[in-house]
C-alpha positions in Angstrom: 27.8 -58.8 50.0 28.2 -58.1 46.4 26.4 -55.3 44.5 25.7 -56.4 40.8 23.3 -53.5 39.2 21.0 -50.8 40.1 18.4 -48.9 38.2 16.0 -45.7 39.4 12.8 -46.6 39.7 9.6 -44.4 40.9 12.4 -42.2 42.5 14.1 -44.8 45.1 17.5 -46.3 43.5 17.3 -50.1 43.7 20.2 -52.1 43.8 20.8 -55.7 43.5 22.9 -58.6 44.2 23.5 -60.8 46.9 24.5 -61.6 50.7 25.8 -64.3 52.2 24.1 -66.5 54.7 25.0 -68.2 57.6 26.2 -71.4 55.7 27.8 -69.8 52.9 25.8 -69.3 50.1 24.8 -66.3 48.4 21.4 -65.4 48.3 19.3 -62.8 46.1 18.7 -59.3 47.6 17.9 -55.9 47.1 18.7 -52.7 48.6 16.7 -49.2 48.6 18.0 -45.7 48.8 16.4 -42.3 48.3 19.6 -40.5 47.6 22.1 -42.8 46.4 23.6 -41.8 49.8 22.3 -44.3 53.1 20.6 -47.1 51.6 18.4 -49.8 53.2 19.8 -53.4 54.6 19.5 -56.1 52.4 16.3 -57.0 51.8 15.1 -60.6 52.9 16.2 -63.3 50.0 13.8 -63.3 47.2 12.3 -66.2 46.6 13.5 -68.9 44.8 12.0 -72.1 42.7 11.9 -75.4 44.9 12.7 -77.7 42.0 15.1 -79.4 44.3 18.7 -78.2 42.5 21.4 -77.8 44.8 24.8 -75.9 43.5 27.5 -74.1 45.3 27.2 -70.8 43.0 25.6 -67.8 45.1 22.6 -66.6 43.8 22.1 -63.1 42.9 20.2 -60.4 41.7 22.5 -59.8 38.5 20.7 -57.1 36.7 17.5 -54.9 37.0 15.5 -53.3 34.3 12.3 -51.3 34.5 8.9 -51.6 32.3 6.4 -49.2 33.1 5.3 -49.5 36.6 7.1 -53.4 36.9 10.2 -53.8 38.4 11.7 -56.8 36.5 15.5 -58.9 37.9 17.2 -61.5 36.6 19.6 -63.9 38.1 20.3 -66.7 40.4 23.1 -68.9 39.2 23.9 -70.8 35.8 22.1 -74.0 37.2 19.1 -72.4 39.0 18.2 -69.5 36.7 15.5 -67.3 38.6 13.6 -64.1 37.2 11.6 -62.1 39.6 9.3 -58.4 39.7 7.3 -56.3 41.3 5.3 -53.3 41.5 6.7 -51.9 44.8 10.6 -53.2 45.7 9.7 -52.3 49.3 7.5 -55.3 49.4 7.2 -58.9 47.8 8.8 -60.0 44.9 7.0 -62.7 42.5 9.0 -65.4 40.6 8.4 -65.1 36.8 8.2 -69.2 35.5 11.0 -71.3 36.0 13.2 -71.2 32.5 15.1 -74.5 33.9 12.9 -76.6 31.9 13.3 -78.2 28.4 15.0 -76.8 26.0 17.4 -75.7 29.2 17.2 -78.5 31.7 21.0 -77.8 32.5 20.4 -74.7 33.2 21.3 -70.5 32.0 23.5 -68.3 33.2 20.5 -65.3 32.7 22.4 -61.6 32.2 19.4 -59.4 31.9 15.7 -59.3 31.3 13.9 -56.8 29.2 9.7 -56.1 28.6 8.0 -53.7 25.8 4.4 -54.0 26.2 3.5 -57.9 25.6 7.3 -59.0 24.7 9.6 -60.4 27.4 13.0 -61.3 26.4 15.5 -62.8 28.8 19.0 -62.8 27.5 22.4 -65.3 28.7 25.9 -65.6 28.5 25.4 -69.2 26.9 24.7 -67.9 24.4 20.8 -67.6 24.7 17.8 -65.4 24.1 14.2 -66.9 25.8 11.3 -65.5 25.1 7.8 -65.5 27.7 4.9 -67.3 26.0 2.3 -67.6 28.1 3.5 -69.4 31.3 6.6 -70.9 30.1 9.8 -69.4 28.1 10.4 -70.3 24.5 14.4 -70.8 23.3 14.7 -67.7 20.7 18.4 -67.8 20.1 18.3 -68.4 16.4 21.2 -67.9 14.0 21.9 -64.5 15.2 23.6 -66.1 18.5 26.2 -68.9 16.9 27.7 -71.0 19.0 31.0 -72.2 16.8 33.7 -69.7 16.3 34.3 -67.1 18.7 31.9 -67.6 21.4 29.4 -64.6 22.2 28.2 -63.4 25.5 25.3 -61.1 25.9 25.6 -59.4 29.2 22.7 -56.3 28.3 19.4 -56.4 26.6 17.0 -53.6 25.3 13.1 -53.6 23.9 11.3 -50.8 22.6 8.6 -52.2 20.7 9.5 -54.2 18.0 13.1 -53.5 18.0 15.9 -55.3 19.9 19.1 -54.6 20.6 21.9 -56.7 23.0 25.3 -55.9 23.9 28.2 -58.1 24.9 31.0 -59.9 23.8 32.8 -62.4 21.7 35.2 -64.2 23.3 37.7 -66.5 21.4 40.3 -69.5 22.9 43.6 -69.0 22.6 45.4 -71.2 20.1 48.9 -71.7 19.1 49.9 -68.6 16.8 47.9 -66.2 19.5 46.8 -65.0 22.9 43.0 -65.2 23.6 40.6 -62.4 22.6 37.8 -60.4 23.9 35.7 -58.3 21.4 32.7 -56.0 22.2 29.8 -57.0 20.6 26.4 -55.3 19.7 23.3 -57.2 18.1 20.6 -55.4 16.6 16.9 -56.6 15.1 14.2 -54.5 14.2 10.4 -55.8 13.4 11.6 -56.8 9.9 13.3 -59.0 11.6 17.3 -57.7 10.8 
């Protein structure tokens, strides 16, 4: 079992992550507790796309995040990307669209997933940002994510209304003269768009 975040939410902590089943694999749950003390068993998996991808990454619930009265998760593994929610964590989760599609047919590595009001932002370690239009997610990673250089991570994301902001890292190789390097990162962007 592995335990990879937790949030309050309508005054029962929820955590998530994963257990292992009986051939190996990791597979997304959730546990309840009502004072961070005894907590439920693992929930039963929650369920997963059928588009046929098989990989020997567990999936897991990485991260939770609450809007309003939704419970939203994000996870599963870098080649099956899953997002779930729900209104009530005691009961059935719903798969959000699958964002292994085009532009990401191999796949995210999701970190987190954030809503304020109609805006629902999914962030990566790739780096990535995807954005929910309608029934399908929209690659939003613009210039603000580069991919030459020191290679960002964004492991946290954060909406409140027209403002953004994501935390992380930058990671760079190591090379000859020196030793690799890990930097924290914070990006910011407001509804004028800095």
């Amino acid at each position: 079992q592995s335990l990879q975040s937790v949030v309050e939410f309508n005054g029962v902590l929820v955590a998530g992550g994963f257990v292992t089943d009986a051939h190996g694999q990791g597979r997304p749950v959730i546990w309840r507790s009502g004072d961070g003390q005894g907590w439920s068993a693992p929930s039963a998996p929650l369920p997963i796309h059928d588009n046929n991808r098989n990989a020997a990454s567990d999936m897991s619930v990485r991260s939770l995040s609450v809007s309003g009265e939704t419970l939203l998760a994000a996870g599963g593994d870098d080649w099956r990307p899953h997002l779930w929610h729900t209104t009530d964590p005691a009961q059935s989760w719903q798969l959000l669209p699958d964002p292994a599609k085009a532009p990401f047919d191999d796949g995210i590595a999701l970190e987190d997933v954030a809503r304020s009001g109609d805006v629902m932002v999914a962030v990566g370690s790739d780096p990535a940002v995807i954005e929910m239009q309608g029934p399908r997610w929209i690659d939003r990673t613009g210039d603000d994510f580069p991919s030459g250089g020191d290679r960002p991570a964004v492991t946290s994301v954060f909406l409140d209304g027209d403002t953004m902001v994501a935390t992380g890292y930058s990671f760079r190789a190591r090379t000859r003269d020196q030793r690799r390097r890990y930097e924290g990162r914070v990006w910011y962007r407001d509804g004028g768009g800095d």
